[in-house]
Structure formats: C-alpha cells, structure tokens
C-alpha positions as CSV (number, residue, x, y, z in Angstrom):
1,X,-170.4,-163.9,1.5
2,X,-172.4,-161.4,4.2
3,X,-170.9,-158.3,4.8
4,X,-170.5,-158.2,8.6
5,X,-169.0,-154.7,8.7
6,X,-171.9,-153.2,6.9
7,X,-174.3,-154.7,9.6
8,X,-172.3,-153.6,11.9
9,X,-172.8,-149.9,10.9
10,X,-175.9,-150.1,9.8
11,X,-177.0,-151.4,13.2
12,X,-174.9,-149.0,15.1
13,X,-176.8,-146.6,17.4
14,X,-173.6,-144.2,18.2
15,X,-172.6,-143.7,14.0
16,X,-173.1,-140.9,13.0
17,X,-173.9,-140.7,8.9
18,X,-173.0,-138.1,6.5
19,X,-169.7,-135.4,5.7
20,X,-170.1,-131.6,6.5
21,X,-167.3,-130.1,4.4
22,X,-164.7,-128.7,6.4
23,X,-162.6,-126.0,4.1
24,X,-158.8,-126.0,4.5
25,X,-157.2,-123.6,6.8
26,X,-155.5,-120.3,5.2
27,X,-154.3,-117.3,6.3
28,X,-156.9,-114.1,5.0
29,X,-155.9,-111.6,2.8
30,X,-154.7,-109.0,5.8
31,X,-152.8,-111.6,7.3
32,X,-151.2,-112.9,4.0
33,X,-150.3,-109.0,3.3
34,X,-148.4,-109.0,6.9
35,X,-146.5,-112.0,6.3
36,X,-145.5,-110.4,2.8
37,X,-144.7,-107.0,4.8
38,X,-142.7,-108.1,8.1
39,X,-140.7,-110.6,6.3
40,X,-139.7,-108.0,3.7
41,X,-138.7,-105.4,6.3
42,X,-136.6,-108.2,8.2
43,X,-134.9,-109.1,5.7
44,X,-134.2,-105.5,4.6
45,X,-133.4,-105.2,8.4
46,X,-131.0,-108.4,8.3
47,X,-130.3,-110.5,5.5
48,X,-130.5,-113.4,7.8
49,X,-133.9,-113.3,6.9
50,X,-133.6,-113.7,3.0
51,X,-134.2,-117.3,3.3
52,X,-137.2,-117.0,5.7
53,X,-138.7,-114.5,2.7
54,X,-137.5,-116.8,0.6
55,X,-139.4,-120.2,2.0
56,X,-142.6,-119.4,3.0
57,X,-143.3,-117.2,-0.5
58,X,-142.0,-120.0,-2.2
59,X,-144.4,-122.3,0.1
60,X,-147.4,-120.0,-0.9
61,X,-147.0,-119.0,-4.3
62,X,-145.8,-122.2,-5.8
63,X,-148.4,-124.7,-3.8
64,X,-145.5,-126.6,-2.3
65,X,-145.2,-129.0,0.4
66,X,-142.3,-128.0,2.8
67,X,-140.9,-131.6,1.9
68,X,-140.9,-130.5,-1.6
69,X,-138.2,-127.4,-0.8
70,X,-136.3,-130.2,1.6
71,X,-133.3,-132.5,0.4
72,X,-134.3,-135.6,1.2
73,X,-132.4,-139.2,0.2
74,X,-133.2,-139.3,-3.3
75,X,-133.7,-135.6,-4.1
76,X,-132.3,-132.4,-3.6
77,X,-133.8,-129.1,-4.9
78,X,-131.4,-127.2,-7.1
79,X,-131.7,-123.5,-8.5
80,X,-131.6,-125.5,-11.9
81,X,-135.2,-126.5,-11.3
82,X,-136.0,-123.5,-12.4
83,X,-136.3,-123.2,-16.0
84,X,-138.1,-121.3,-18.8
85,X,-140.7,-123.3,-20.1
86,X,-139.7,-124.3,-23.6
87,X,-143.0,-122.8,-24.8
88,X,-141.2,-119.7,-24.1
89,X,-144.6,-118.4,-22.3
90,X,-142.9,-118.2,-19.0
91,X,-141.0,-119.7,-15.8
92,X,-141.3,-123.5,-14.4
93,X,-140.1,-125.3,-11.6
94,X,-139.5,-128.9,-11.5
95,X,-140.8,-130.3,-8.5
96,X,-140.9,-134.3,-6.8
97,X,-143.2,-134.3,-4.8
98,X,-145.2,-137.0,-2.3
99,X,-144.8,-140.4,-3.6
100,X,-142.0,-139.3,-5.8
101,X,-144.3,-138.2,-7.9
102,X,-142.8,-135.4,-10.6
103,X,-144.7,-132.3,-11.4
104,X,-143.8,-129.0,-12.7
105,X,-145.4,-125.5,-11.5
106,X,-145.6,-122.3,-13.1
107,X,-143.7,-119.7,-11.7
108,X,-145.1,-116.2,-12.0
109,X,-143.1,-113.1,-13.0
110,X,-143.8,-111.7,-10.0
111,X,-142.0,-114.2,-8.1
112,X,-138.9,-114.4,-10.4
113,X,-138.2,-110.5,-10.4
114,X,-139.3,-110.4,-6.8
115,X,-138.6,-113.2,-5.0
116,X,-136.5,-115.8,-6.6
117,X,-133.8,-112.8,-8.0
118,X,-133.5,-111.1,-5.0
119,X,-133.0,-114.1,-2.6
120,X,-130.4,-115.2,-5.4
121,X,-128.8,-112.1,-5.3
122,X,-128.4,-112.0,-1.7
123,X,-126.4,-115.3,-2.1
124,X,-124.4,-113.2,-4.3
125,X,-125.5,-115.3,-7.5
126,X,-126.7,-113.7,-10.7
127,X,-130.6,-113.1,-10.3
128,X,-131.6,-115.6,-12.8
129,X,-130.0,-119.6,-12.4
130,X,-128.5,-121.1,-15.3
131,X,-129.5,-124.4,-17.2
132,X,-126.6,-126.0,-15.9
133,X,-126.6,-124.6,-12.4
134,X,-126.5,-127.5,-9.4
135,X,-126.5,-125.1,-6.7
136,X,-128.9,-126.5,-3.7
137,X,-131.7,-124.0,-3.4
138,X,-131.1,-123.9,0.0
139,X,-127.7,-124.0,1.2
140,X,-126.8,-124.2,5.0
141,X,-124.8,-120.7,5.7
142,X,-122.5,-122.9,7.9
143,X,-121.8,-125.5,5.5
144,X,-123.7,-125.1,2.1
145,X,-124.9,-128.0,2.4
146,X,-128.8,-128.6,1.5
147,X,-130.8,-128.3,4.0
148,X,-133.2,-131.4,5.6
149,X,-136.9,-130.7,6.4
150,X,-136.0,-130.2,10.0
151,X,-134.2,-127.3,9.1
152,X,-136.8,-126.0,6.5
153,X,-139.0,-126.0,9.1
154,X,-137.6,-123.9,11.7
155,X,-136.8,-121.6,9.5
156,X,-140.4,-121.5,9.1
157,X,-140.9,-121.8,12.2
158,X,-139.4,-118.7,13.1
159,X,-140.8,-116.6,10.6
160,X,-144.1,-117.1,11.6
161,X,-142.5,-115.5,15.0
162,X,-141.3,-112.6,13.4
163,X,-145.1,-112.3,12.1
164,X,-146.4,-113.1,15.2
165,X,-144.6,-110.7,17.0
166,X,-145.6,-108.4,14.5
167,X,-149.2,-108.4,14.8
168,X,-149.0,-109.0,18.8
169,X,-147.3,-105.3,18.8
170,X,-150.1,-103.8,16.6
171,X,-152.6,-105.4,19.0
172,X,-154.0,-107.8,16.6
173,X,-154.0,-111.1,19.3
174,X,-156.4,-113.1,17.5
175,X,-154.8,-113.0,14.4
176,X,-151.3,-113.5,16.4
177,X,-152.9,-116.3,17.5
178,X,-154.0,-118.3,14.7
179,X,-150.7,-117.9,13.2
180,X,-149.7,-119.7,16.4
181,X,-151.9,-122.4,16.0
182,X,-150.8,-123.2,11.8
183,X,-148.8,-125.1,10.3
184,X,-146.7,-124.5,6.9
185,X,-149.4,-126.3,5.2
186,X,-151.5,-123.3,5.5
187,X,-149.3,-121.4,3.2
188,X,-150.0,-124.0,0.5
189,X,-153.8,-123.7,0.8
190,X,-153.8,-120.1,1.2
191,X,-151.9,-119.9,-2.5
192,X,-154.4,-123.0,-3.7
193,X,-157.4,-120.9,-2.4
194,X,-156.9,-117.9,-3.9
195,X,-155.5,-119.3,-7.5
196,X,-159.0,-120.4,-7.6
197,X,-159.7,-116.5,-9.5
198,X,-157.3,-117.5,-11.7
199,X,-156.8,-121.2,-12.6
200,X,-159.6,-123.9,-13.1
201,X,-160.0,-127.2,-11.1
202,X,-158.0,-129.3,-14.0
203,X,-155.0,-126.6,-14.1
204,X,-155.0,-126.7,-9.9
205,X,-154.8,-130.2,-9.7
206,X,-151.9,-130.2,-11.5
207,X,-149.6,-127.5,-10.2
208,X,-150.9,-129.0,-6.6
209,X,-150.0,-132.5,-7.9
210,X,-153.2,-134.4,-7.2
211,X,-153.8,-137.4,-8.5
212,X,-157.1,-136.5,-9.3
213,X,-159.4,-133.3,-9.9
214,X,-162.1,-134.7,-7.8
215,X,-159.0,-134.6,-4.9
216,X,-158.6,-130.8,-5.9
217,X,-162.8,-129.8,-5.9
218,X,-163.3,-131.4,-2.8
219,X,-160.6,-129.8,-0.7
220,X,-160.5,-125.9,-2.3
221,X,-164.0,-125.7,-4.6
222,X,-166.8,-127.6,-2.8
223,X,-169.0,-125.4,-5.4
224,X,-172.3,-127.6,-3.9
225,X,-171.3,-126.0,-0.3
226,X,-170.3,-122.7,-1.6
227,X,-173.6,-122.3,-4.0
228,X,-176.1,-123.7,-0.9
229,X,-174.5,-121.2,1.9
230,X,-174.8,-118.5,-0.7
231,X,-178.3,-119.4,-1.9
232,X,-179.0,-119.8,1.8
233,X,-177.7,-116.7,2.8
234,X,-180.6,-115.1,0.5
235,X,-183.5,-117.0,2.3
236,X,-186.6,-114.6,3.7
237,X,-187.9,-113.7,6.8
C-alpha cells in the first residue's frame, strides 16, 4: 500500500527538514545561588516561607515534577517516603511519578541536614521522619490536609516573586525577568543539568524517571552538539 503521507512531505515545498537541538531551560549558577539565598533569608525572616524553601529545593535537587510533590487521587506524598536506603549508603525517596510510574531518587546529605530537617523542624517534627510516619509532606497550615497541585504551585509561584523582587532591587532586570518568564520545570532541569558532573546518562535516567536513556541524552547531553560547538568554537581565521 503507497504511503500517501510520505509523498506528501516529500513533495512539500514549505517543510522544512532536519532538528536543531534546543537545550532545556535552567536557571545559571548566579541565579540558582539567589534563589538558594532569598528564600533562606525569608524564611529566616518568616517561617511562612519554610515551605516555599522547602518546594522549590525539593523541585531542584531531587529532579521532581511539581505533580510528583502534589496529592493527587491515587497518591499522596508522605514524609515516610523518605527512607534510608537498605544498602545503608544513604537517603531515598519514593516517588510516583507520570504515568504512575514508581521511581526512587537519591537524596543527598546536604538536603537531609539542610533542607528536609530544618523544614521538618519548623513543623515542629523531629528532623528525621520515621518508617512508620504518614504525615503528608505537605500539609495545608489551615487544615493539614495535603496539598493539590494548584496549591503547590502558587506556592511556587510566589517564591519566584520573592526572587524576583530580589534581583529587581539589586538592578539585575534581565535576570528578574527570565525568572518571570519560567516555569517550575526549570528547577528540574537546572538540578538534571548540573548532576550531569556527577552522575552518568544511565544513573540520570533513572532518578529523572525516563523510560529510556536515549530520552535523558537527548534532552540534558546532546554530546554531538556540545562536541561540534566546542570543536567549532576552535575554527581559524
């Protein structure tokens, strides 16, 4: 049977062939460090802001999806999802993400002492969760009840404010407003993006959950792009 569709491109005057990689959208270094900053001193400020800390470090140094911090229908995260690995090399978290797909994530030390502890602690909980623990991760102040992704992301939403006001005030207005322009997703690729010093494609996949390495090189590595731009760069008069 003739393919009618491939014709059809083949034939087409307007198509345009070929894929330029386009590499995700993160926040730099600087910017990352702000976030980091300003949030700390709000919530030192106002503990309010513990759970705006809380949320977008979580979002950046754990890889996750803001649906993945969310309680949804059929899941709700718990402090109990946090566990030490029975390998007794470190901290886990038990994650269901996209698709219902279950994945776990290492959780570095950092986080737990820095982090994790003290957002438990302002909750007035013991810094570390126990085994048997079924507290929501994140409670509503009003009614303790886990929050939806509606809520998740205003609170997002409104620490990105706190950073945009931030760098508005130290006259950094292009970097104000890119921060405008993002999404929560960012935070996820910024952490994925610079993990690549640290973890290889196989281990990235899965603490990002990918169904496939391929999935992973193509979005974060691109080494063909990265080795031609850099080889490129060297070209001589």
């Amino acid at each position: 049977m003739r393919n009618y569709l491939a014709d059809a491109k083949k034939n087409c005057k307007y198509l345009i062939k070929g894929k330029i990689y386009q590499p995700p959208h993160t926040f730099d270094d600087e910017v990352w460090d702000t976030f980091i900053q300003c949030l700390t001193d709000a919530a030192d400020e106002n503990p309010k802001f513990e759970i705006h800390r809380f949320v977008v470090l979580s979002l950046k140094v754990l890889f996750l999806r803001i649906s993945e911090l969310s309680s949804r229908d059929y899941y709700t995260p718990l402090f109990n999802h946090f566990r030490p690995d029975p390998s007794n090399e470190g901290w886990v978290l038990h994650v269901v993400g996209k698709g219902k797909k279950e994945r776990v994530v290492t959780v570095p030390d950092s986080y737990i002492e820095n982090v994790l502890g003290r957002y438990r602690e302002s909750m007035g909980l013991a810094p570390l969760p126990r085994l048997d623990e079924d507290t929501p991760t994140l409670p509503s102040t009003k009614t303790g009840k886990p929050l939806k992704q509606d809520s998740v992301n205003n609170i997002v939403e409104e620490a990105f404010d706190l950073v945009i006001s931030t760098l508005m005030k130290s006259g950094k207005k292009q970097q104000a407003l890119d921060i405008a322009g993002a999404s929560s997703h960012w935070l996820r690729h910024t952490g994925a993006t610079q993990a690549l010093d640290e973890l290889n494609e196989t281990m990235l996949a899965e603490e990002l959950g990918h169904a496939s390495v391929k999935t992973t090189v193509e979005i974060y590595v691109a080494p063909a792009h990265r080795d031609r731009i850099r080889k490129g760069s060297q070209r001589k008069l």
